[in-house]
C-alpha positions in Angstrom: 36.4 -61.8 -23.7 39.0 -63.8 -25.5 36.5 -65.7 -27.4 35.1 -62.4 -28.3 37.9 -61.0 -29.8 39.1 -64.3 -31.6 35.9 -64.1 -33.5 37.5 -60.9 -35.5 40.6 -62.7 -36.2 42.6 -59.8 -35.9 45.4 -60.8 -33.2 48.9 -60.5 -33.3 48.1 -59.4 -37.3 50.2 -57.0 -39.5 49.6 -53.3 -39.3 46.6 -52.2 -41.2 46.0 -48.7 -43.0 42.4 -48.0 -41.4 43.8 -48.5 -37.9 47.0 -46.7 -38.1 45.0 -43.8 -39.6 42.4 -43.7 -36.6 45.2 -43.7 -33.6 47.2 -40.8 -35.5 43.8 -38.9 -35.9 43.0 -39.1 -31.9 46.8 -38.2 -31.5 46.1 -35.0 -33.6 43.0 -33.8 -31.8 44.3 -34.1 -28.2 47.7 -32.6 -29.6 49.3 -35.6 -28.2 52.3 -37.5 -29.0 50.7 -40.8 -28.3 47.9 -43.7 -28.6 46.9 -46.6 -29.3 44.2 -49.0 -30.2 44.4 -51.9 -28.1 42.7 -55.0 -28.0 41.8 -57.1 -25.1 43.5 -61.3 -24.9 42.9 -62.6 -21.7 45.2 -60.4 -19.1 47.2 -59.2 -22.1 46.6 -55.9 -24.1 47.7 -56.4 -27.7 48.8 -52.9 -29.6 46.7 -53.0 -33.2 47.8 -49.5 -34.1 50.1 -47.3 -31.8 52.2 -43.8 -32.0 55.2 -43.0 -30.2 54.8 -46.0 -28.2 57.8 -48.8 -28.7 56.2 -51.8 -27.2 53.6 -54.0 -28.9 51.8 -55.2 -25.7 51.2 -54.4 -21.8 49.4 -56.0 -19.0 45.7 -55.3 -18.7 45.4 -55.4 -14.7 45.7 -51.8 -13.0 46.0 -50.5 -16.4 44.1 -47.2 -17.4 42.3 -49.1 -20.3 41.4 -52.0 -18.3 39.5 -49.3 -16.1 37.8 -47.9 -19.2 37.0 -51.3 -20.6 35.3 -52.3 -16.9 33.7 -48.8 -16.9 32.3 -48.9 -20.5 33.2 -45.5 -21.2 35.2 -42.8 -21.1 37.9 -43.0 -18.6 40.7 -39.9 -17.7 43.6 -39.5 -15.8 45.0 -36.2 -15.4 48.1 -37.3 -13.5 49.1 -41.0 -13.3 51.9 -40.2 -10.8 49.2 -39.0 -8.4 47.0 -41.7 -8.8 47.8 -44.8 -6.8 46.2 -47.0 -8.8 48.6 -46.7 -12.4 51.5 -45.5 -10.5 53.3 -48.7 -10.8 52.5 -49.8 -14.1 54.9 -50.5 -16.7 53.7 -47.9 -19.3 53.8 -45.3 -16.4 56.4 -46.1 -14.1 58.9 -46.8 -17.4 59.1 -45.7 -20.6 57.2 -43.8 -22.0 56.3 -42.8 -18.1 52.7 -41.7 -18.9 51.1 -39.1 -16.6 48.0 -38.2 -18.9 45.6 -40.7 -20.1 42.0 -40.9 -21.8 40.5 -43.3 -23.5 37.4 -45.1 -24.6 36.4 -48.9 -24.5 35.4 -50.3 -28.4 31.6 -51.8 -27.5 30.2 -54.3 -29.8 26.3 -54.1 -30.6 26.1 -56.8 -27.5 27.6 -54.4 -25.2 31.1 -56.1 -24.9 34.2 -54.0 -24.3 36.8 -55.7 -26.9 39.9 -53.4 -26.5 40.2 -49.2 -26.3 41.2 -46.4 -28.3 43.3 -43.9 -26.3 45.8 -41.2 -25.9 48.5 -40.0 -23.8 51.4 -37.4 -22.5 54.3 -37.2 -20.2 52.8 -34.5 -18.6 49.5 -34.2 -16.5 46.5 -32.6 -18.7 42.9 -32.0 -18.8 40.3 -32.9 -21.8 37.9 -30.1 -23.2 34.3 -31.4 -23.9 35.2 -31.0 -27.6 37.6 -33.6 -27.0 35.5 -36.1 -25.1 33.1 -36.1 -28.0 35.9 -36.6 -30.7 37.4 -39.4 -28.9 34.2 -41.5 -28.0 33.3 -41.0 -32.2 36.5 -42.4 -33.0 35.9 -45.3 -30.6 33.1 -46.3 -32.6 34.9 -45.7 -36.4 37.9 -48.1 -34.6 34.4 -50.6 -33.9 32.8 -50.2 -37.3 36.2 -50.7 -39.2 36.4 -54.1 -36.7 33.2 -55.0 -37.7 33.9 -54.3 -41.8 36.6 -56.7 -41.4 34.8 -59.5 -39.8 32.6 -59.2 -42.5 34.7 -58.8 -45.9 36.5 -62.2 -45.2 35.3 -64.3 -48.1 34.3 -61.4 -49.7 35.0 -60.4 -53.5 37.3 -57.8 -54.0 34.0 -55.6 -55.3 32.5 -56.5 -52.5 34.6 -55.6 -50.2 35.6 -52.0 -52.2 31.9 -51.2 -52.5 31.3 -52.1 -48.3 34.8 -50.0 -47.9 33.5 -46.8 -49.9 30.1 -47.2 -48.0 31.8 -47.3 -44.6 34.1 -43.9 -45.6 31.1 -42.1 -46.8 28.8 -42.5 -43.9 32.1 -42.2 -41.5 33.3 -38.8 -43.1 29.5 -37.4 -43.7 28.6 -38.2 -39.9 32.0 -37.8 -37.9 31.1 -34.2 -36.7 26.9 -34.8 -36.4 25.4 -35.4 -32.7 21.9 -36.0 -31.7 19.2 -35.0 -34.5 21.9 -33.8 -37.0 23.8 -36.8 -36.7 20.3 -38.8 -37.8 19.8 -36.1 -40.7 23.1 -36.7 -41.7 22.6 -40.3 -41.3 19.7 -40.7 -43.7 20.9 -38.2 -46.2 24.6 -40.0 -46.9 22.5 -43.5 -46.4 20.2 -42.5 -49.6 22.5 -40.6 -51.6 25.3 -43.5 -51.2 23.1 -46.5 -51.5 20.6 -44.8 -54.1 17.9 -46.4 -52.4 14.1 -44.3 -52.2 13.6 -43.7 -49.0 15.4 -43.8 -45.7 14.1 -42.9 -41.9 15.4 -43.4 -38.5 12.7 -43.5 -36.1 12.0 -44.3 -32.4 9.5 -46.5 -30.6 6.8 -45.4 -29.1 3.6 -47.2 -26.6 1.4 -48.9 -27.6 3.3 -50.7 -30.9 3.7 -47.2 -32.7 6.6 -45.4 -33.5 7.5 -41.7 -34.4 10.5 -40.6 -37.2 13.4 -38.7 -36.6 14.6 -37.8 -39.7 13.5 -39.1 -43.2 15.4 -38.7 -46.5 12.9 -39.7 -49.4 13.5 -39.0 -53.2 17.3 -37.4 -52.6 15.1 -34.7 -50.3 14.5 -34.1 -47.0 11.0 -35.3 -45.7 8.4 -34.2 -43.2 8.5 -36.9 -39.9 5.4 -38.9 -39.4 3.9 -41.4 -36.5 2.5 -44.6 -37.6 1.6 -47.9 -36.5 3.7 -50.8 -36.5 1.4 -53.6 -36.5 0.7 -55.0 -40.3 4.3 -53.9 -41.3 7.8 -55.3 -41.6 8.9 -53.3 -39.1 6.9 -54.8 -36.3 9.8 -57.5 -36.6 12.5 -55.1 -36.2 10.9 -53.9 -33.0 11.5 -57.6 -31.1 15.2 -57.4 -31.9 15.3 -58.8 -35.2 17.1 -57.2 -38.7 15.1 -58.1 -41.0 15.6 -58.1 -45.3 13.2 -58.7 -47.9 15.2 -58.4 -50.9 12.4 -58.6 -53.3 8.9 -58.9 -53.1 8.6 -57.1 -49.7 4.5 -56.2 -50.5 3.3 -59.6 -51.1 4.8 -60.5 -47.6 2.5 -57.6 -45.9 -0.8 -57.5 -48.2 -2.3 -54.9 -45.5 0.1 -52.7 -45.8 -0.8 -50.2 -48.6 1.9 -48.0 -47.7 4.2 -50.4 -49.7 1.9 -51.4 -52.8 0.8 -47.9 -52.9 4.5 -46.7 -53.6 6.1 -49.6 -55.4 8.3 -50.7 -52.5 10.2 -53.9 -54.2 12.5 -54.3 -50.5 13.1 -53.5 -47.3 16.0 -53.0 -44.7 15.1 -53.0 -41.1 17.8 -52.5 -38.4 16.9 -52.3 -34.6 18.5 -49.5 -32.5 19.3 -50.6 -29.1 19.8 -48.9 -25.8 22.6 -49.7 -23.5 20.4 -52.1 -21.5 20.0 -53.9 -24.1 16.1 -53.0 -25.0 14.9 -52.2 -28.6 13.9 -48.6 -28.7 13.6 -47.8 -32.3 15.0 -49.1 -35.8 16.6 -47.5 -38.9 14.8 -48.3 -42.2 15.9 -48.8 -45.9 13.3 -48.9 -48.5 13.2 -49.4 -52.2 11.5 -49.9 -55.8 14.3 -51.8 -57.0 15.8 -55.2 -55.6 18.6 -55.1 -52.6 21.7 -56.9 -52.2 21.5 -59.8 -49.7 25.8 -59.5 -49.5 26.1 -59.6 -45.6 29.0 -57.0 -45.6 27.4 -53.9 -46.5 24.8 -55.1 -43.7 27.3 -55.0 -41.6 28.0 -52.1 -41.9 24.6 -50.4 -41.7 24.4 -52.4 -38.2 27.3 -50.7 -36.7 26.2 -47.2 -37.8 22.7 -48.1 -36.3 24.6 -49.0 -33.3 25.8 -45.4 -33.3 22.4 -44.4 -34.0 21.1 -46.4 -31.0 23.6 -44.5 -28.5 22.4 -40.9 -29.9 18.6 -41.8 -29.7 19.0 -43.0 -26.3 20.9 -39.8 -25.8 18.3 -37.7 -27.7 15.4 -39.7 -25.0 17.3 -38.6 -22.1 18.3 -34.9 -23.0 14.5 -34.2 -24.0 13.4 -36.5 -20.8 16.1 -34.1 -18.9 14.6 -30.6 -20.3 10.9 -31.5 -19.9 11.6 -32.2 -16.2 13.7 -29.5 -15.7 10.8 -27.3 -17.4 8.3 -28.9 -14.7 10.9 -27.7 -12.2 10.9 -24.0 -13.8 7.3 -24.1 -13.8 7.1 -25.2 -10.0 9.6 -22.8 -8.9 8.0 -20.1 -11.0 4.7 -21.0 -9.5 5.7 -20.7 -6.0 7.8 -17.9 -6.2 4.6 -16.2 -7.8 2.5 -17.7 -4.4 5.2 -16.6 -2.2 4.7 -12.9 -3.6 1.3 -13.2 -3.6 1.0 -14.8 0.4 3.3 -12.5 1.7 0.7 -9.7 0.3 -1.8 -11.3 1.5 -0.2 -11.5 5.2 0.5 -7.8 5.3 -3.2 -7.1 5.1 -5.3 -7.2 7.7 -8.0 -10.5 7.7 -8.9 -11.5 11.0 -11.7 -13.7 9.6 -11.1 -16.5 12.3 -14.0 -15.2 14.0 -17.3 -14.6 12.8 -18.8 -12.0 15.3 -22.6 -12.8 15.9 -25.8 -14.6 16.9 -28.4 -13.5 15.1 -31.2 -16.0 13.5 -30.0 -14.3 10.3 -26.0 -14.9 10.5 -26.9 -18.9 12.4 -28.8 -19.2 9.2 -25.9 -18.4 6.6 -23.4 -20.1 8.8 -25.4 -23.1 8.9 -25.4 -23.3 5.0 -21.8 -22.4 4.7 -21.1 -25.4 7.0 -23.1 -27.9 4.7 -20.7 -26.6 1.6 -17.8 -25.8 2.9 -16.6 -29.7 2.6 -17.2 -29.9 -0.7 -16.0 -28.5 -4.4 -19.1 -26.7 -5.1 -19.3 -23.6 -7.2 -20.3 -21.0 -4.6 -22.2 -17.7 -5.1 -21.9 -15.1 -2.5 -24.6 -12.0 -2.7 -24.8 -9.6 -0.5 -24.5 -5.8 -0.3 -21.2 -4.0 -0.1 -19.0 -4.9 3.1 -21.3 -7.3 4.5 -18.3 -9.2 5.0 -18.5 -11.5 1.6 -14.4 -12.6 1.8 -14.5 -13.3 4.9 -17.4 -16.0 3.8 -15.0 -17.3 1.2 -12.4 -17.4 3.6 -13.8 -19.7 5.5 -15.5 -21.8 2.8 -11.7 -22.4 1.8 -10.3 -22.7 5.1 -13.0 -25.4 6.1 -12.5 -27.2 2.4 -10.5 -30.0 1.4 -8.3 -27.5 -0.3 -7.1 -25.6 2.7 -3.3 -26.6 2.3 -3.1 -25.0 -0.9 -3.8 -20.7 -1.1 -7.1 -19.0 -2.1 -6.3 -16.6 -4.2 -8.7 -13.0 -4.7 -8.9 -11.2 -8.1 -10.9 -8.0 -7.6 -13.0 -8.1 -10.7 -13.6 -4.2 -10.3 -10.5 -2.7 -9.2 -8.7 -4.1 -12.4 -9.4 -2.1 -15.6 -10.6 -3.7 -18.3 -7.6 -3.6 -20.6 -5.5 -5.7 -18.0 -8.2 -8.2 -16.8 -7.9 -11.0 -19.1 -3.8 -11.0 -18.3 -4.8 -10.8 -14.2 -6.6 -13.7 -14.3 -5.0 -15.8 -17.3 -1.4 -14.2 -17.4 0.6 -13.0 -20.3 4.1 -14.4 -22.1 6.8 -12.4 -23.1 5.9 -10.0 -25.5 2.1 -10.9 -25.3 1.5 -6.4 -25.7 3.3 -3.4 -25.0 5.0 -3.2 -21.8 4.7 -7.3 -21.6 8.3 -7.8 -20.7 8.1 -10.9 -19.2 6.8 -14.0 -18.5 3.6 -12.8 -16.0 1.6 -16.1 -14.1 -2.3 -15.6 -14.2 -4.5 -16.1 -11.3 -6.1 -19.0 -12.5 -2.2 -20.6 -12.4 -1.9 -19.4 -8.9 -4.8 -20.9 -7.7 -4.0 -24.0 -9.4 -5.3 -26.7 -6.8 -6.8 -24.3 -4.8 -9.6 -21.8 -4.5 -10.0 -18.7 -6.8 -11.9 -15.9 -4.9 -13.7 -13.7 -8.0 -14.6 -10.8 -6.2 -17.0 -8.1 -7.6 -18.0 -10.8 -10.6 -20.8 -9.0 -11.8 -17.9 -6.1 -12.9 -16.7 -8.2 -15.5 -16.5 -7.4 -19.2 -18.6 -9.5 -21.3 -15.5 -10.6 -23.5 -13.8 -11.4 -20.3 -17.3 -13.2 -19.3 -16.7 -15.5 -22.6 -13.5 -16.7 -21.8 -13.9 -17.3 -18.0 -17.4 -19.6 -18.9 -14.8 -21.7 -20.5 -12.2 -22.1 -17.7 -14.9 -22.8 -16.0 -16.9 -25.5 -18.0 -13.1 -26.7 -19.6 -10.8 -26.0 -16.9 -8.2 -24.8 -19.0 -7.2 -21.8 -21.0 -4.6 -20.1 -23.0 -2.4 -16.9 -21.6 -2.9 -14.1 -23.6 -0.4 -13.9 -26.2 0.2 -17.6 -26.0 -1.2 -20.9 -28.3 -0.5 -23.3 -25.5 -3.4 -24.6 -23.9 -2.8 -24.6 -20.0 -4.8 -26.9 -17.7 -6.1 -26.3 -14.3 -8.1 -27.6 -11.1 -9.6 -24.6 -9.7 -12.5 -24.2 -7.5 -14.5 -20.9 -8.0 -16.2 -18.6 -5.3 -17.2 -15.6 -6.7 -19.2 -12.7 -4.8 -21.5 -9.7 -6.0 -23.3 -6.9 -4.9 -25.4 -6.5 -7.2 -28.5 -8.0 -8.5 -26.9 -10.5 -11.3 -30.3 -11.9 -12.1 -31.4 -8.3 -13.3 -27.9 -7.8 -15.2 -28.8 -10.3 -16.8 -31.9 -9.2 -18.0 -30.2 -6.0 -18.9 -27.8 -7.6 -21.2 -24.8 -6.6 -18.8 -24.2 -10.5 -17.9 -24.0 -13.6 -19.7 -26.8 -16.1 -18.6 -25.0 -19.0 -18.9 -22.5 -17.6 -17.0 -24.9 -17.1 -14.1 -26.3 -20.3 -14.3 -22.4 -22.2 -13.8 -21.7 -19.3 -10.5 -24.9 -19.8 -9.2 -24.4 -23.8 -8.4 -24.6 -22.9 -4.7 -26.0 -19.3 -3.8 -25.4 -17.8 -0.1 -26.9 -14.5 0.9 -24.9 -12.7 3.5 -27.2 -10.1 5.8 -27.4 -6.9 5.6 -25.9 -5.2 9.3 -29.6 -3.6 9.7 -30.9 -7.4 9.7 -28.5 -8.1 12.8 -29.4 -5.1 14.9 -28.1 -7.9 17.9 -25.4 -8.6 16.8 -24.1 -4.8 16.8 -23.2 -4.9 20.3 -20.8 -8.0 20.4 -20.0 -6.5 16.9 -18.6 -3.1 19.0 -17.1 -5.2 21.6 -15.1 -6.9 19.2 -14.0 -3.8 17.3 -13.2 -1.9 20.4 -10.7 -4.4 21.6 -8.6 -4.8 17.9 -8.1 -0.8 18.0 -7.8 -0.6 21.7 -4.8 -2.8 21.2 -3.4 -1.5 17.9 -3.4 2.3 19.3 -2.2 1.2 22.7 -5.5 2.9 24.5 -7.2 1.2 27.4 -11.0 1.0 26.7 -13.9 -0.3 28.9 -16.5 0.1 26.4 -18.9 2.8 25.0 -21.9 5.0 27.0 -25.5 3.7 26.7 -26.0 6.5 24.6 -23.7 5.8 22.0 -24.4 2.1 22.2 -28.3 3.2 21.2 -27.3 5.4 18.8 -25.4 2.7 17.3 -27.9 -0.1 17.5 -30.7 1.6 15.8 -28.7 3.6 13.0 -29.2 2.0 9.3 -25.5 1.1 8.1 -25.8 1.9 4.9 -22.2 0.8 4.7 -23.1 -2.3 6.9 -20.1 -3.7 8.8 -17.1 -1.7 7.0 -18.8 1.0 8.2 -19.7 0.3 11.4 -15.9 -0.6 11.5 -14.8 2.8 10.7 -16.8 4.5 13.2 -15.2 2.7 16.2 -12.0 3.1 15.1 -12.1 6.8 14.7 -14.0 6.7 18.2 -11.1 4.9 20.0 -9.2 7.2 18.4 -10.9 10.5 19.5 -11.5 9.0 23.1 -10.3 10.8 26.2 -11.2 8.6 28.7 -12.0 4.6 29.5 -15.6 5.1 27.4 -16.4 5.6 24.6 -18.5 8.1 23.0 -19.5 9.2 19.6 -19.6 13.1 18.5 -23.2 14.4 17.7 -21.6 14.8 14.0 -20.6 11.1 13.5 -23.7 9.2 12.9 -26.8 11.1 11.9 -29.9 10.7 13.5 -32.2 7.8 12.8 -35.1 9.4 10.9 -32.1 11.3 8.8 -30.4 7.7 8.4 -33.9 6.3 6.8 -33.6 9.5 4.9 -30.3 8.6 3.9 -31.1 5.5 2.2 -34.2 5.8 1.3 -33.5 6.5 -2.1 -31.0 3.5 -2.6 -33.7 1.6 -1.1 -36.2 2.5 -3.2 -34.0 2.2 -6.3 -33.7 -1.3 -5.9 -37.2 -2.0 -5.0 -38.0 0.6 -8.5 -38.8 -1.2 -11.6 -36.1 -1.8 -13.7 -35.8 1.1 -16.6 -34.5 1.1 -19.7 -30.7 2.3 -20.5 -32.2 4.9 -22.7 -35.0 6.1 -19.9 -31.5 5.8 -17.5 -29.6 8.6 -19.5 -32.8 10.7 -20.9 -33.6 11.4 -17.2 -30.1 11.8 -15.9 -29.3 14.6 -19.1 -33.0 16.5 -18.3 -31.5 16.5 -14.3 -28.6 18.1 -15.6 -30.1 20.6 -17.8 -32.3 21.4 -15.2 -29.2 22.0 -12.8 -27.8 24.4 -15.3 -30.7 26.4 -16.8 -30.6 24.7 -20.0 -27.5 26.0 -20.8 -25.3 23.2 -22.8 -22.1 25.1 -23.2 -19.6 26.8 -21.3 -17.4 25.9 -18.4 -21.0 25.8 -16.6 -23.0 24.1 -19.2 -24.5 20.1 -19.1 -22.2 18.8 -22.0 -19.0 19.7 -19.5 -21.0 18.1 -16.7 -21.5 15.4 -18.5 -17.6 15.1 -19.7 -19.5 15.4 -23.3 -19.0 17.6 -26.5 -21.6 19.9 -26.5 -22.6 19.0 -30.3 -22.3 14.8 -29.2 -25.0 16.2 -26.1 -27.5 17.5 -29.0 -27.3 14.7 -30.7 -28.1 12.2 -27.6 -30.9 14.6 -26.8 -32.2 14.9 -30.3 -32.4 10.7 -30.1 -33.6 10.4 -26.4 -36.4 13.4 -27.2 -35.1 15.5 -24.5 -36.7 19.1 -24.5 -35.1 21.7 -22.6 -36.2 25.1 -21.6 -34.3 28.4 -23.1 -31.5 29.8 -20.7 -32.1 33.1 -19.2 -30.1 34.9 -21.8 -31.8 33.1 -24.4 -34.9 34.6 -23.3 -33.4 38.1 -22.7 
């Protein structure tokens, strides 16, 4: 450390101006009535500049800036009298009996503590952020006027004025500047003091590139840019090195057209280091005209880049700092919004651990849905409505390798249009009316998981558009937001309804099909499992047995016929809701069903006999659709088209909007009875 400090020749000198000016200034901001700037000589603290302090020198063990010089930064003592470790030192236990203390060790570019700038009171205090910062930015104007001094001896008086004015100008225009204004600040006093071109600050990046903080170019602000070091002087700079070309700088670096294409005569590079000592960017001075080689006004620069160093390192940590505690946002976001979603999803009712049957037809399915349940596949369920299709995803998911994390359901029919595309890809702040916060889509909630479309073949074809891409791209943007979002999603999606002909029909996107349909299962109508019925009732009868507290032994042979040959149109939701009104109507231990409940079987056929043979029908036109639906509803009303009777109020229609649609479709209708009267 001595040798350190020898190499300034500064100890046991006169007072100097600079010095004195710095220890009043921190004695003014902390309202104190003294400090000092010490320097370190062996165990001995030499006073360069000191107020209200008598003495010229203390010792430097169990002395507060001993501790800040060890610590290498800012140290504080609120009360020294209460702290065993100062309590017997001479500046506490005797005049001027100290009590407060803070101060801040003066680092040189290699990292070594030299001596401290501090200030102190007679009474016990506390320092205000503000104050911190003050202190720690006079520390390094105490270090750069150190390192101007080194460097002006054997300097010409000019010299040494023009390095002085340099040193005031860059210390006054950057004082009060941290982090990205403290650059700005940096390269605009820089250019406008120096008159050079242009003037950047930038950081290092991978892969021998590097990335601009703040440029100053042509006494203006200018836009940042990335670029590549290799082929440039600056490559150099980045192993450590500073590096001047005083003249001539483009015939050293013939690749470079960036310095022929401007007229770049020289070049100032200055490496910014980190506190562990590792290069992570450089400050850069560029000009058309020739530079000085006098090492003073270098030195200078290198102490302000050491500065520079500190608040890019700074900078790197703060962004490093907000971009994990974004990730940590967007985690807790994203589980809060699972939480809410689980916790909906546990108060419904599932009970899909069990798949009731053992019909050829279900051993079939289940034998397929064991084959792709292990795997990532796109899965297609078909099947008509409550067949039990979720409960088929359910356990796709549940027997997947993404089982730990949550399959999540989106309803494609029970969401109107308008709020689809925010369902499934969420909204930002603002995104539309009523948008008054952040909302997280589906797709983000299912993030690693499974997403369960249900009801696909509901979808809007705009909304069609942008879920092909999620689904080819895995990613997508919230609605109301440019920032791409990406995702690992696997998609099970379920219909009832022929997608094949809505796709003929123009009602579903092809290509759209063709990326659900990957793997297609087929779940059985209940009136293909007439077996199964009877373990089906079983099964039903002892979940609402228990729920209503009722003791059932089962149903009469009766009923159990009844059952097993009716149709179930509805299939097992329906089948379902019959034995659960049943326990609920029983009287005794069995069960039976009113003559009103199910209707007989040649009724039944009836029943669905024209669903049936709609789906069997060839497939009509849209036009054919509404022409026959409007000549059903005349023919309902007696041709009449208006009144609170008439086809256009039937058909939620105005009646002149109804003429027209029949004029087009050629529908004829026959005069109303009062017509004809």
């Amino acid at each position: 450390m001595s040798s350190t400090i020898e190499a300034y020749a500064i100890l046991d000198t006169p007072a100097e101006a600079p010095f004195d000016d710095l220890a009043r200034v921190a004695a003014q901001v902390f309202g104190a009535p003294l400090s000092l700037i010490t320097l370190a000589d062996g165990d001995r603290l030499w006073f360069k500049a000191r107020v209200g302090v008598e003495s010229t020198e203390t010792m430097r063990a169990d002395s507060p800036c001993g501790y800040a010089m060890d610590i290498g930064d800012l140290f504080i003592v609120s009360d020294a009298h209460a702290d065993s470790r100062f309590a017997t030192h001479p500046l506490v236990a005797g005049p001027p009996f100290v009590r407060f203390y803070a101060g801040v060790p003066l680092m040189t570019a290699a990292g070594e503590a030299v001596g401290t700038i501090c200030v102190m009171d007679g009474v016990p205090r506390h320092v205000t952020p503000a104050q911190s910062d003050a202190l720690r930015t006079l520390g390094r104007q105490v270090m750069a006027q150190l390192e101007l001094r080194r460097a002006s001896a054997g300097s010409t008086d000019a010299e040494r004025k023009r390095a002085e004015d340099l040193l005031r100008a860059l210390t006054e225009g950057t004082a009060k500047a941290t982090g990205g204004a403290f650059f700005e600040s940096l390269v605009r006093h820089l250019a406008t003091a120096l008159q050079v071109r242009r003037v950047y600050v930038a950081e290092c990046l991978a892969d021998d590139y590097a990335r601009s903080r703040a440029v100053y170019m042509g006494q203006e602000p200018a836009l940042p840019f990335e670029y590549s070091l290799k082929g440039t002087p600056c490559m150099k700079v980045a192993t450590g090195q500073t590096c001047l070309y005083s003249r001539n700088v483009a015939q050293y670096f013939p690749e470079n057209q960036f310095l022929a294409k401007f007229g770049y005569e020289s070049y100032l590079g200055i490496p910014l280091w980190s506190s562990a000592r590792r290069v992570i960017g450089h400050m850069v001075l560029v000009d058309d005209k020739p530079m000085s080689e006098d090492p003073l006004w270098i030195s200078v620069l290198e102490t302000f880049a050491a500065r520079a160093g500190a608040e890019l390192e700074r900078e790197q940590a703060d962004e490093k700092l907000r971009v994990a505690l974004a990730e940590v946002e967007s985690l807790k976001n994203r589980l809060q919004a699972e939480n809410v979603y689980l916790q909906e999803e546990i108060r419904k009712e599932h009970n899909f651990e069990e798949m009731v049957g053992q019909s050829p037809a279900l051993l079939t399915l289940l034998q397929k849905l064991e084959r792709v349940a292990g795997t990532d596949a796109t899965v297609l369920i078909c099947g008509e409505t409550g067949t039990g299709k979720e409960l088929i995803a359910r356990a796709l998911h549940s027997s997947g390798p993404r089982k730990q994390r949550p399959l999540v359901k989106v309803n494609c029919g029970a969401v109107p249009a308008s709020l689809l595309e925010s369902e499934l890809f969420g909204h930002v702040k603002g995104a539309f009316t009523g948008a008054i916060d952040r909302r997280v889509g589906r797709f983000e909630l299912a993030n690693g998981g499974t997403l369960f479309l249900d009801e696909v073949g509901e979808l809007p074809l705009e909304t069609q558009v942008k879920l092909l891409r999620v689904l080819q791209e895995q990613e997508f943007e919230p609605v109301g937001s440019s920032r791409t979002m990406h995702v690992d999603v696997r998609i099970i999606a379920a219909t009832n309804r022929e997608l094949q002909a809505e796709v003929v029909a123009g009602r579903f996107r092809s290509d759209l099909f063709f990326r659900l349909n990957v793997v297609p299962l087929t779940v059985p109508p209940l009136r293909e499992r007439p077996t199964d019925i009877p373990m089906l009732v079983a099964y039903f009868l002892a979940r609402f047995s228990k729920k209503f507290g009722r003791k059932i032994d089962g149903v009469t042979r009766e009923t159990m016929d009844r059952l097993v040959t009716y149709h179930w149109p509805g299939n097992i939701r329906e089948l379902q809701n019959i034995v659960e009104r049943a326990v609920v109507m029983a009287s005794g231990p069995l069960v039976s069903l009113e003559a009103d409940v199910l209707p007989p079987v040649a009724q039944a056929h009836e029943r669905v006999a024209g669903p049936v043979a709609a789906i069997v029908a060839p497939v009509m036109s849209l036009d054919e659709a509404e022409r026959r639906h409007i000549e059903a509803v005349l023919s309902q009303t007696g041709g009449v088209i208006e009144g609170p009777a008439g086809a256009a109020k039937i058909l939620d229609l105005h009646p002149n909007t109804l003429r027209s649609r029949m004029k087009k479709l050629g529908v004829q209708r026959a005069p109303s009875a009062h017509e004809i009267s």
